[in-house]
Structure formats: C-alpha cells, structure tokens
BADO-964317 format. One record per residue (C-alpha): residue in three letters; x, y, z. Coordinates in steps of 0.25 Angstrom, whole numbers, plus 5000, padded with zeros to 4 digits. Example, Ala and Ser with C-alpha at 12.3 -4.5 7.8 and 13.67 -1.06 7.14 Angstrom:
<atoms>
ALA504949825031;SER505549965029;
</atoms>
This chain:
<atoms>
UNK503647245392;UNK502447325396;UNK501947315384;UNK501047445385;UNK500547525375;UNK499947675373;UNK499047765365;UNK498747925366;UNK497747985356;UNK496748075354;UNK495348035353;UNK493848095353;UNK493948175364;UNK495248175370;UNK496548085372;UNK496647935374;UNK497647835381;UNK497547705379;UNK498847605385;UNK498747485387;UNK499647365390;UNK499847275403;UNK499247325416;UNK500547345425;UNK501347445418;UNK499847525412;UNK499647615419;UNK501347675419;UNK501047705407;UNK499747775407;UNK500547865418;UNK501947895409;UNK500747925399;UNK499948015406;UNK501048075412;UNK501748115400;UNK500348165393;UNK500448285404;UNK502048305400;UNK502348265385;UNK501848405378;UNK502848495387;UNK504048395383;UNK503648395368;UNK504848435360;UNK504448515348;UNK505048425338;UNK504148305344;UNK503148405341;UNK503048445328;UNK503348285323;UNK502048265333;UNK501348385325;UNK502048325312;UNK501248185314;UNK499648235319;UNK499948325305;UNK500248195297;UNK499248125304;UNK497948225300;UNK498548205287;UNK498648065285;UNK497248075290;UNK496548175281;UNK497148115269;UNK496347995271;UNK495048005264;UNK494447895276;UNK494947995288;UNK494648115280;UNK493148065279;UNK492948025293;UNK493548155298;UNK492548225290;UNK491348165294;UNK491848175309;UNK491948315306;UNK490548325303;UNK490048255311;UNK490748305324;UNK490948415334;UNK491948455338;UNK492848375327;UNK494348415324;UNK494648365310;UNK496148325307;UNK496048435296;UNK495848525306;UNK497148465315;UNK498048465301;UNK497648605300;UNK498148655314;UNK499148545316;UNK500348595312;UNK499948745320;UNK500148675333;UNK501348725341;UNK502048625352;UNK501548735362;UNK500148715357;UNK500248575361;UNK500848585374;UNK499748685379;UNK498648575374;UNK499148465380;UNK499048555393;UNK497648595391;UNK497348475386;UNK497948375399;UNK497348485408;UNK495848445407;UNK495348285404;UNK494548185408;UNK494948055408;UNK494347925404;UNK495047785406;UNK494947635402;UNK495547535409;UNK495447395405;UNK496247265407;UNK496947215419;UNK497147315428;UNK496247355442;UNK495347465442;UNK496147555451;UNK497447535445;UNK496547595432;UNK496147705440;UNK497547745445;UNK497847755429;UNK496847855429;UNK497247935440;UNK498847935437;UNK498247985421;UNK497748115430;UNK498748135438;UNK499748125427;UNK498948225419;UNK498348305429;UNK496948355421;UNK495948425426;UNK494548355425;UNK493748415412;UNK492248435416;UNK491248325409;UNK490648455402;UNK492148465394;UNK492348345388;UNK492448345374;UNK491248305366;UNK490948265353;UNK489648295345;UNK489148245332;UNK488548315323;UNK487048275317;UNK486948275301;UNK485748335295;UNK484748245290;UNK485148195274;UNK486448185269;UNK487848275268;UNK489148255262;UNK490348295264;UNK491248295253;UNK492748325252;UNK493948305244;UNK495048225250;UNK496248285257;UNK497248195251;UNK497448265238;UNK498148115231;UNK497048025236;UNK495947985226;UNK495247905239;UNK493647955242;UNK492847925252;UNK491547925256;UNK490947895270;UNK489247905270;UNK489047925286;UNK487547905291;UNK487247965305;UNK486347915315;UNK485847965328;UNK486647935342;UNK486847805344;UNK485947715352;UNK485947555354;UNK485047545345;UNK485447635332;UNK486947575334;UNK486447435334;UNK485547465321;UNK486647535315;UNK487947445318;UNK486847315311;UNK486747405300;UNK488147435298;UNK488347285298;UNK487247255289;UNK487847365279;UNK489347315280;UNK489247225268;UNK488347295258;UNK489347415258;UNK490347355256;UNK489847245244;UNK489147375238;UNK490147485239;UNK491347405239;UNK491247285232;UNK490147315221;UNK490347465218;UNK491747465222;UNK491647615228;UNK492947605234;UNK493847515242;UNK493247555255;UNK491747545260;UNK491147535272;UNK490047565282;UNK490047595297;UNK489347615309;UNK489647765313;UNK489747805328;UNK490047945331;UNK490047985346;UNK488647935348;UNK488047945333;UNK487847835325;UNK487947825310;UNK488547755300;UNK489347775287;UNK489747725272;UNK491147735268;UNK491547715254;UNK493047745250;UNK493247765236;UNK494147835225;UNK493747975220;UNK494147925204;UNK493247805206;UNK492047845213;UNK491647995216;UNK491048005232;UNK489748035228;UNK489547905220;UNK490147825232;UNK489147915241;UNK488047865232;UNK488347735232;UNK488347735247;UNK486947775247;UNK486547685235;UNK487047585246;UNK486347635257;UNK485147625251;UNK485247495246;UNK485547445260;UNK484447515267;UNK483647435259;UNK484247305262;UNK484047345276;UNK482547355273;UNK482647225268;UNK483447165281;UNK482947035286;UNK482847015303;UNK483846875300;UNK484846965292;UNK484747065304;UNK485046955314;UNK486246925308;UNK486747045306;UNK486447075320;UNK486946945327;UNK488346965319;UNK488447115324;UNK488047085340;UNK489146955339;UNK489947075336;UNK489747155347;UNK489947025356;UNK491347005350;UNK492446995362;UNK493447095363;UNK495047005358;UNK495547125365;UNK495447225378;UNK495847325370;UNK494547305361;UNK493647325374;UNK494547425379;UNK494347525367;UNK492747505366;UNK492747525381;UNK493547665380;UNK492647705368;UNK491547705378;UNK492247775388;UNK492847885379;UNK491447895373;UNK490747915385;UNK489847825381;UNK490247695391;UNK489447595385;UNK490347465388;UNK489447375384;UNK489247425371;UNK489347305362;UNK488347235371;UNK487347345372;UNK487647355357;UNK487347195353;UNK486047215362;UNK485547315353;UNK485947245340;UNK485147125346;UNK483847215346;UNK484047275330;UNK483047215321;UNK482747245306;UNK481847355309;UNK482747435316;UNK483847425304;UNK482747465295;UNK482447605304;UNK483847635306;UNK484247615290;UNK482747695286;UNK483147825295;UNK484647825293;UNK484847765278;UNK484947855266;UNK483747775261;UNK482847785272;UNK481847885277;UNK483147965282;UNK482648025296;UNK484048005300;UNK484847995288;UNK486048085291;UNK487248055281;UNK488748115280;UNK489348095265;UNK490648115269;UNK491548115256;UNK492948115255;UNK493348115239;UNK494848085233;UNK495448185224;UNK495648145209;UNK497148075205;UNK497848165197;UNK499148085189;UNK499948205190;UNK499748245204;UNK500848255215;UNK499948265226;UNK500148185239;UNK499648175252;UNK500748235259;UNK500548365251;UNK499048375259;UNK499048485269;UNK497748565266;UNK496548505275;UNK495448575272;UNK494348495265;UNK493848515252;UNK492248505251;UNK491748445240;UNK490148445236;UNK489148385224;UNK489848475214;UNK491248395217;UNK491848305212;UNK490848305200;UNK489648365203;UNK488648285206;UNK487248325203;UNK486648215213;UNK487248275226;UNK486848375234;UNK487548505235;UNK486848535249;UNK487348395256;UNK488748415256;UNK489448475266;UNK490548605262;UNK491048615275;UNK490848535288;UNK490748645300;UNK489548715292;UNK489048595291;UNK489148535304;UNK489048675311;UNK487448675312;UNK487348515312;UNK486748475326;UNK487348375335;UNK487048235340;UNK486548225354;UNK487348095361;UNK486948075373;UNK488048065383;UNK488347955392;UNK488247985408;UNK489247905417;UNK488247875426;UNK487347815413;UNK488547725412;
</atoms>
C-alpha cells in the first residue's frame, strides 16, 4: 500500500496542501493533485454542486450556533481587516451559481505565489521538481509582492468595550463570556513576560471561577497571538438562567484584580519555578515530524521564519524576573495604572428556556446579530451605556491599526 494521505483547505491567506506518506510514490500524488485543481471546476456536475453548496451552508450553521465559535468570530471581526464572517458567507451562500464557481477558480489559479515545505526523507531537488511540476500543472502567473494578501489588526481605544449580543441558537440557554486584553506587537521580550504569566494565572482561574464560584463548566485563560499582537484572554462559559454575563464579566475582573495583587506579592524563588517549568517546555522533543513540520510551515506561512523559535523563546524566558512581571501586569491589568490597558468584553448570552417552545436549531436561518447593551437583560445601573459596542464596522471604521513590522527574506 502507499499509504498516503491528503488535505485541501482554505486558510488565512489562501489555499493549503498538505500530503504526506512514504517518499517514493509522494510526489505522484502532488501531481494528480495539482493537475486536477486546474480541471475539476469545468467537470463539476451540477448535482455534485448544490450537495457541495448544501454542506459549506450546514457547516456556517453548525458553526454560528455554537456559542464558543460565535464569540471567537466576533472578536476577530473586531479586531481585524479585511475579515469575512461566516454570517456573512451563510448570507450569500446559497446565491452562488455553479457558473460563479467555475469563473473563481479561473481567476483564482490564474494569479499565486507559492510557498512549500518539505520535510523527511527526500533529496533537495526531487523537492524542488515537486515545486516545479505544481506550476506547471497549474500554470499561474506570478502575483507581485505588492499583491499578497495582508492582514491588519485593529488597535482598541484605551479603557474597556463590550460587545454584547444575544445568541444565534434560539434553544440554547448556553452564555459565554471571553475578556480579551491587548497588548502591543509582539516582541521576545513581552511574549516571554506574557506566556510566564498565563502560566502563573492558569490555576487561580480555574480554582476561583470554576471550582469555588462555579461560573460555569468551562473557564480558562490564554495567551493570545494575533498576526503579530499579543494579548490575552479570560473565558467563562456559563448558563444565562444561572448567571447573567455581566456578573460573570465582574467576576473576572474581581479576579483580575486579586491576582494582580498576588503578582505584586511574587517572590524571585516562585518565579524560578515557574520559569524553569515553562523553558523545559519549550525544550520538549518533538514524538513526531509532523509536530515540527506544522510549527515550521507556521513560520513560513507567516512570513515570520523564525525556525528557532522555541530557543529564541526559552532564551528570553531565561532573562524575565519579578520586576518585569510586575511592569507588564501595572500597565496591562485592570488594576494598574492602565497605560496599556485595552480590553474587549466579548459576550455571547443564551436565550431563556421556555417549557412550551418548539424551537430547534434547525429552524435557524436569520444571521444577523442582535446587539444587546446595559439596559439588557435587566438593566444594570453599574454598566456603562457608552462602552458597549451597537455595531461593529462603526466601531471599528475610525480604530487605527497596529504596525507589524514585516520580515525581509534577506533579514532571514
């Protein structure tokens, strides 16, 4: 058997192949791949068609209903330009004709750049004929460095903002709330800082928000790294007939604020440990290639080619001392002196049960959201009417964007 195996997606910035198997037979199927990408569009029937069209539909469904996705796509929508929501897709999905597909995939294979990985038992140049059979399967002409696709990220103003809406699955009762706290562009420093805390603060939050207060069954903090930008995020996932977001957003700042003093309070020997635990972590061998493989292609699809991250990154942890937690955690923390502090509230709250309702997921086909602010769901006289977002391109149409510095090839 030649026990090889494919993917074809669409990520950030275009389309990925990935393949892999034994080396001999490899590169015969990169080229029936390749080859049929240029083809397969003018020979789909359209019954093949509308089932295709049938499951991307069901697939922005299943995603929007979840209130864990739905969150995530609203922040990213915030944050970033140019983004396409799925609630945009499921809007149009069902308008696009077989012929609208056909002439994209023409436009689309006329014009690329291509990067490639290759990794594991195979010479250099049988690598580059992969490479070269790709294009002249495909036959693109080049695009221009000034035309690749770019991704910006949107600064938040200074303070806090919320962004409240009620779910789009009509039968779940499920709330969540996802506290994110940006930083600046990444830099060794600031990422090491950062990944120390979020391993300091993995314990409390759970033992407080889970364990003691029993917000809801999942809680969890997490390093956030968004095409350049750091920042980090609290995510409580509750039930609306339990606990209403803004009590769970006010626990999470109670908490905040409690372990912002702790870290006030932090000793250089619990650092040390803390910091020894992390860089052992970053020295941890890879079981598999294909582990090494996929942080490797992260680089090169980022354009970032740092290969030696992990190193790099355990040098700079090395360096972190208490000091340096205790800046970070006074300009970034709710509690601080907030220079820096930028936060997105990001709440997705659950739709009351109802004994006699017949409403099902299935039955969902209106996308648009539905802004909530501090007179919903109860009116709450401690909120702040001007921090909560009513729609998202007003609000993000005048933010300004985060300079990331771009990496040169010849820096590399």
């Amino acid at each position: 058997m030649a026990d090889l195996s494919h993917s074809l997606y669409v990520s950030d910035k275009g389309l990925t192949l990935k393949v892999n198997g034994y080396s001999q037979n490899l590169h015969l199927l990169v080229e029936l791949i390749t080859r049929e990408m240029r083809s397969s569009s003018s020979s789909l029937t359209p019954a093949m068609f509308e089932a295709v069209r049938e499951v991307r539909a069901r697939n922005y469904h299943n995603v929007l209903i979840k209130p864990n996705k739905l969150s995530k796509d609203l922040r990213m929508d915030v944050l970033l330009d140019p983004y396409i929501s799925p609630r945009d897709k499921a809007a149009v999905v069902h308008n696009i004709t077989i012929d609208d597909l056909q002439d994209f995939s023409r436009r689309l294979l006329s014009k690329m750049y291509l990067q490639v990985l290759v990794q594991g038992n195979m010479a250099w140049h049988a690598a580059i004929k992969i490479s070269e059979n790709a294009l002249k399967n495909i036959e693109w002409d080049v695009l221009a460095e000034s035309e690749f696709p770019e991704l910006r990220v949107h600064q938040l103003p200074l303070g806090e903002r919320k962004l409240r809406v009620l779910s789009l699955n009509p039968a779940s009762t499920n709330s969540i709330v996802t506290n994110y706290y940006q930083a600046e562009v990444t830099t060794p420093k600031d990422t090491a800082i950062l990944e120390l805390l979020m391993m300091l603060m993995e314990e409390p939050v759970f033992d407080a928000l889970r364990t003691k207060e029993q917000l809801g069954y999942s809680v969890f903090s997490m390093m956030r790294y968004t095409f350049g930008v750091l920042g980090f995020s609290v995510t409580v996932n509750t039930q609306v007939d339990k606990f209403s977001v803004q009590h769970v957003d006010g626990r999470v700042e109670a908490f905040l604020r409690k372990f912002s003093r702790d870290m006030r309070r932090l000793s250089e020997r619990a650092l040390a440990a803390t910091r020894t635990a992390l860089v052992q972590l970053k020295h941890t061998i890879d079981y598999e290639l294909k582990e090494e493989v996929e942080r490797n292609w992260r680089e090169i699809v980022s354009m970032e080619y740092k290969f030696q991250r992990l190193f790099s990154e355990a040098d700079a942890i090395e360096k972190i001392r208490v000091g340096d937690i205790k800046s970070w955690v006074e300009d970034h923390f709710p509690s601080g002196n907030k220079s820096h502090f930028r936060k997105l509230s990001v709440q997705v709250m659950g739709h009351v049960s109802k004994k006699d309702s017949n409403i099902t997921e299935v039955e969902l086909k209106n996308y648009d959201l539905t802004y909530l602010d501090a007179n919903n769901p109860i009116g709450d006289s401690t909120e702040n009417a001007t921090d909560f977002i009513k729609d998202i391109r007003d609000f993000k149409k005048d933010l300004p964007f985060i300079d990331v510095p771009q990496v040169q090839l010849a820096q590399c």
